[in-house]
N, C-alpha and C positions, 0 to 999 in steps of 0.2 A: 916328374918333369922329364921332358926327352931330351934328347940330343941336339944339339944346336949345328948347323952348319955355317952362322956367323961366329967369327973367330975375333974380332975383335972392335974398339970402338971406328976404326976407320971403315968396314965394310958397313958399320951401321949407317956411317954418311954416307958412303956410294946407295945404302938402300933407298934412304930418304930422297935421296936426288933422284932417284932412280922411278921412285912413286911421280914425285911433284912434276917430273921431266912428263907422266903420262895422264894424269887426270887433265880430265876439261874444264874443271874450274880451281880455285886457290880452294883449298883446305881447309879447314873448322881446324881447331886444335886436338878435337877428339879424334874425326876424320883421319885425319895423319895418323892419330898413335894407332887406331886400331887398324890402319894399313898398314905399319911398321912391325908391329910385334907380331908379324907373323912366323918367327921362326924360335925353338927354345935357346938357341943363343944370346935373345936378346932382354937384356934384362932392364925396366925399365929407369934406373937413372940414369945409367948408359945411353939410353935412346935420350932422357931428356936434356943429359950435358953434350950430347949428340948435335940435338935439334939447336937448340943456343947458341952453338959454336958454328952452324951453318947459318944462320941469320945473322952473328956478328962479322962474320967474313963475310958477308951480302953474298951468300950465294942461294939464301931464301929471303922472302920480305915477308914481316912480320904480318902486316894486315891481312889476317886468315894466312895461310902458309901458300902461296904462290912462288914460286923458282923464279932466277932472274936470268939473263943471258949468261953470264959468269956461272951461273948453276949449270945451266943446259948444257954448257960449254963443257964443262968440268963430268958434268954426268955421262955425256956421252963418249969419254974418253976412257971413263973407269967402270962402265957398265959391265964388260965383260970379266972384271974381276969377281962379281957376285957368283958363290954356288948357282948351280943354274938351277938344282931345286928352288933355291929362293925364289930366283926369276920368275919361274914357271909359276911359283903360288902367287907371287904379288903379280904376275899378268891375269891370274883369273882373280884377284879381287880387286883388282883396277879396272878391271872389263866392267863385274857386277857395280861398283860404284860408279861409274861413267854409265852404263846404261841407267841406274837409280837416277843421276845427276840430269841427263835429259829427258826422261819424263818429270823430274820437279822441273825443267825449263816450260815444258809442252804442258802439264796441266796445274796451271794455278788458280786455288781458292783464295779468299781472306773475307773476314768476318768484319765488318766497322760500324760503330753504334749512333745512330744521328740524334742529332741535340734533341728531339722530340722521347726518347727512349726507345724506339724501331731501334731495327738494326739489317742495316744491307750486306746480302750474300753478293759478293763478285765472284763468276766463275768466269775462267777462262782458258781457249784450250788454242794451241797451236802446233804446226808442223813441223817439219825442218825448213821451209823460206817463211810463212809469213801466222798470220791469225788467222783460225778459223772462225773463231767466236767469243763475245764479251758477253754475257749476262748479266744483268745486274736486278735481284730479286729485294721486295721491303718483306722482311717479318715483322711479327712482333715481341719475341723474346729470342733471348740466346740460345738454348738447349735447341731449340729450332732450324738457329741461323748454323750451332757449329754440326749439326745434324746433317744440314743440304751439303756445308763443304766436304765431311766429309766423306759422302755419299757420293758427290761428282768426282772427288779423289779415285776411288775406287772403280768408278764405270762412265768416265767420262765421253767416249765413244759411243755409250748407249746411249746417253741422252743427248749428244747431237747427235744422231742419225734417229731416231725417234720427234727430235725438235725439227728437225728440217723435215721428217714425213708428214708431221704434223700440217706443216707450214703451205708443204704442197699440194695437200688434201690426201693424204693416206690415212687415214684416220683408225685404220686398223695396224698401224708400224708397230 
């Protein structure tokens, strides 16, 4: 185990605020820890009598870990107390989670079984303003239906721009 350059349980709360003050949406509770333990200073009950203690003082709200104004408030003041390595590491894993966080906004699948025993694929894919597309495909078994989701998970731009060449008589897209 390396070196830490959090030093104690107070900079753990500046870190945590410090995460929550930047993702684009509230937290998972995994979410959080795995963006917190990024440094060997942090050990984790430290982080979890950490996290506790900033939900009891509302400076996080429990449902998923979202920061409150009292948080934002408080983080923005004590921000530059953090080693700036820290910074530096939780701004590029707050980047790759925020980029993660909006492609799960932009392409959504889910799988639902109708009373018949089919089962409809929803895909759907969207921009930054609005919906580009809903599909809604019948199979008829599951290995099938979770097959197509996650399939469009992966290449979701290929098949709309292949569906709309389709559509327009490009028949060779």
């Amino acid at each position: 185990m390396g070196i830490g350059f959090i030093q104690d349980k107070l900079e753990i709360k500046f870190l945590i605020l410090y995460i929550a003050a930047r993702v684009t949406e509230p937290l998972t509770p995994e979410d959080m820890q795995d963006l917190t333990m990024c440094d060997d200073g942090i050990d984790y009950f430290d982080y979890a009598e950490c996290l506790n203690d900033l939900v009891k003082t509302e400076h996080l709200r429990l449902t998923e870990y979202a920061i409150t104004d009292k948080g934002m408030k408080n983080s923005q003041i004590c921000e530059s107390s953090l080693p700036l390595s820290v910074r530096q590491r939780s701004d590029r894993n707050i980047a790759a989670y925020n980029k993660a966080a909006l492609r799960r906004a932009q392409v959504q699948s889910h799988v639902t079984e109708r009373p018949n025993g089919t089962y409809t694929v929803t895909l759907a894919l969207r921009d930054d303003v609005d919906q580009l597309m809903e599909l809604q495909l019948m199979v008829t078994d599951r290995p099938t239906a979770d097959a197509l989701a996650q399939r469009f998970q992966r290449e979701p731009e290929r098949l709309y721009a292949r569906l709309t060449g389709l559509l327009c008589g490009r028949d060779s897209v």
